[in-house]
C-alpha positions as CSV (number, residue, x, y, z in Angstrom):
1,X,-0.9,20.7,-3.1
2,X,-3.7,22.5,-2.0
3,X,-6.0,20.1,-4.0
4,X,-5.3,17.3,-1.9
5,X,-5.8,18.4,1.3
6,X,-8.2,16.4,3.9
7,X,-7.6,13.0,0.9
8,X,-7.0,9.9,2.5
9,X,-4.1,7.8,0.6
10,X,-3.9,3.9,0.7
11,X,-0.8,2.0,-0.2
12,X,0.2,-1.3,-0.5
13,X,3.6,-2.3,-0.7
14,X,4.5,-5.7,-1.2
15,X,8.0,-7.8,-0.4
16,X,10.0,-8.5,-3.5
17,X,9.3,-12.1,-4.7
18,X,9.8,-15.0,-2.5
19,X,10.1,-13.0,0.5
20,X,8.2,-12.4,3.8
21,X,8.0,-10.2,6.4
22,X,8.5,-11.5,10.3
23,X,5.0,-11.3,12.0
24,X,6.5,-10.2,15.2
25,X,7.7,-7.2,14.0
26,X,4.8,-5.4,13.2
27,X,5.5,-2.9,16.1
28,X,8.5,-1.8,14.1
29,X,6.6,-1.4,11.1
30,X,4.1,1.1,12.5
31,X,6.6,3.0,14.5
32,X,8.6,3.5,11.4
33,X,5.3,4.5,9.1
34,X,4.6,6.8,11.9
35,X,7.6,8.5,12.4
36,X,8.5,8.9,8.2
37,X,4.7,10.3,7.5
38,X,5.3,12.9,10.5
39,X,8.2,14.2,9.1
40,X,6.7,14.6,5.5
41,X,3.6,16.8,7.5
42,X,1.1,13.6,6.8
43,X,-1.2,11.9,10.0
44,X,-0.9,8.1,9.7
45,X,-4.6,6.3,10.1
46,X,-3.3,3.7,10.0
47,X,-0.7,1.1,9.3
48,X,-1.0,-2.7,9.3
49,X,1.7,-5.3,8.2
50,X,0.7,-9.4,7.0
51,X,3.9,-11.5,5.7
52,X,2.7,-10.8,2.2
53,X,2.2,-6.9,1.9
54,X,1.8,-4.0,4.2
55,X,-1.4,-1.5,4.5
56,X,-0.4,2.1,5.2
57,X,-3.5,4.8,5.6
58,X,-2.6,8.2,5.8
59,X,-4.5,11.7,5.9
60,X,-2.7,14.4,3.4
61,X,-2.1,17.9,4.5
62,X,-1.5,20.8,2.3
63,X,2.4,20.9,3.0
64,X,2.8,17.0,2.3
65,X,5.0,15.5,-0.5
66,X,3.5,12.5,-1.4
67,X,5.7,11.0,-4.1
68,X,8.6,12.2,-1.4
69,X,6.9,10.4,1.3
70,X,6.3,6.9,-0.7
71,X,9.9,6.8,-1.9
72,X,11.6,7.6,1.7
73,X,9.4,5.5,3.6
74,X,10.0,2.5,1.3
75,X,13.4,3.0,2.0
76,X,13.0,3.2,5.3
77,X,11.1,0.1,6.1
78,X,13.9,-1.1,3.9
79,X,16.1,-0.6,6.5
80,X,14.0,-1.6,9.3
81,X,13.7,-4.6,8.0
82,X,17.4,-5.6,6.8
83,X,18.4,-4.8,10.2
84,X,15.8,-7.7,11.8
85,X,18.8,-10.2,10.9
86,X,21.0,-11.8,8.6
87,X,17.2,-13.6,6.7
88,X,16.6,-10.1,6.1
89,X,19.9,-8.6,5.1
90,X,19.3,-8.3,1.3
91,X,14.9,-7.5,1.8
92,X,13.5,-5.0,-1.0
93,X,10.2,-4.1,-2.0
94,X,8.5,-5.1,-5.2
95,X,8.6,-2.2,-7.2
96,X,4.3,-1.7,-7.6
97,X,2.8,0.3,-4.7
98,X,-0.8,0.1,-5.3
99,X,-2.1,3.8,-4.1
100,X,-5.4,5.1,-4.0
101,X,-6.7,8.4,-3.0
102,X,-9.9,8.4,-0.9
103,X,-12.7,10.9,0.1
104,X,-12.1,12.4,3.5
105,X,-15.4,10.8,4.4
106,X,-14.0,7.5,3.3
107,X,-10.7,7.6,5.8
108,X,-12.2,5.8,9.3
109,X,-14.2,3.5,6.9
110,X,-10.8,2.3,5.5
111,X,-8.9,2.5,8.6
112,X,-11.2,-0.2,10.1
113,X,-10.9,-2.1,7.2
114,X,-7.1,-2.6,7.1
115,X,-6.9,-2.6,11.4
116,X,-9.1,-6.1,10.5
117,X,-6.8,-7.5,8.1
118,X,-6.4,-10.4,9.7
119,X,-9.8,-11.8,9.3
120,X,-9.9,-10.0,6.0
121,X,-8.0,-12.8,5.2
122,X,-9.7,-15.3,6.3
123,X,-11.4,-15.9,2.8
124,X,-9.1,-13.4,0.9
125,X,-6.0,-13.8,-0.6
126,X,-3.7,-10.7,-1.5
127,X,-4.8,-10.6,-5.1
128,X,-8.5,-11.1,-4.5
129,X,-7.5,-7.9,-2.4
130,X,-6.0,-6.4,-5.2
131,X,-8.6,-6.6,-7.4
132,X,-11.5,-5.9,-4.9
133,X,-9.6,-2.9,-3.6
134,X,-7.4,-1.1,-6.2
135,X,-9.1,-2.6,-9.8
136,X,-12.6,-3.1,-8.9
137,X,-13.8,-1.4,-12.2
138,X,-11.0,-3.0,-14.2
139,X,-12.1,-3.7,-17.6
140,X,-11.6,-7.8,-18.5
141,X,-8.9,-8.7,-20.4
142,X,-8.4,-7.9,-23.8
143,X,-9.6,-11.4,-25.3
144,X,-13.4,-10.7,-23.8
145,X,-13.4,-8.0,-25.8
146,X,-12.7,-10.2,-29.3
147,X,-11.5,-8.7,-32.5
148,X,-12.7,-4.7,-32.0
149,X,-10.0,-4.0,-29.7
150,X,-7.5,-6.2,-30.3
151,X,-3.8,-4.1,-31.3
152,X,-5.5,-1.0,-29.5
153,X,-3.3,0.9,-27.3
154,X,-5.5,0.4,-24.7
155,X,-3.0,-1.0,-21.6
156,X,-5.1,-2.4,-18.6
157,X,-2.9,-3.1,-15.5
């Protein structure tokens, strides 16, 4: 993966609909971000947790996995979180992770902006996030477009 090496990755994984996630366990969060992207060789930037989704920032090395890395540490905040009490018992993730890969340049840049979440917030809701963060040059939807592309196999998500 040799390509990759010195790329920031940002993820955002959300809670499975209709559930949250406790504010005052955001400790728990980070440590167990931390400890999962150390053991797949990756230097967490950071990490930061809202009731709605989670931010996770990390710095790829050569030697990291990341599909290997997304998958164990979803499960693993999984766990972390089902074992918060019996409100948590059944918590799962929505299946979308929203990932992007970012400059090395870009890395403290990002980091600041998901350590200031919370006033992110402020005047942001998850999906203006979304779309401001991970589809900012997403094509309208298909009817702006009119007849041309109508039936295209064009698939915008």
């Amino acid at each position: 993966m040799q390509a990759y090496k010195g790329l920031g990755l940002h993820l955002i994984i959300i809670p499975g609909e209709g559930l949250m996630i406790p504010r005052d366990i955001d400790h728990l969060i980070e440590q167990t971000v931390d400890r999962t992207s150390r053991k797949h060789k990756l230097r967490c930037a950071a990490v930061h947790s809202r009731e709605d989704h989670v931010h996770i920032l990390l710095s790829v090395t050569e030697e990291a996995s990341i599909p290997e890395f997304i998958g164990e540490a979803l499960e693993d905040l999984r766990r972390t979180l089902r074992g918060q009490g019996a409100h948590l018992r059944s918590f799962e993730w929505d299946e979308a992770v929203h990932v992007t890969l970012l400059p090395p340049w870009h890395l403290e840049i990002m980091a600041s902006f998901v350590r200031d979440q919370d006033r992110f917030h402020e005047t942001r809701t998850l999906e203006d996030e979304l779309d401001e963060v991970f589809r900012p040059n997403s094509p309208p939807p298909f009817a702006d477009y009119g007849d041309a592309v109508r039936g295209s196999a064009l698939h915008i998500n």
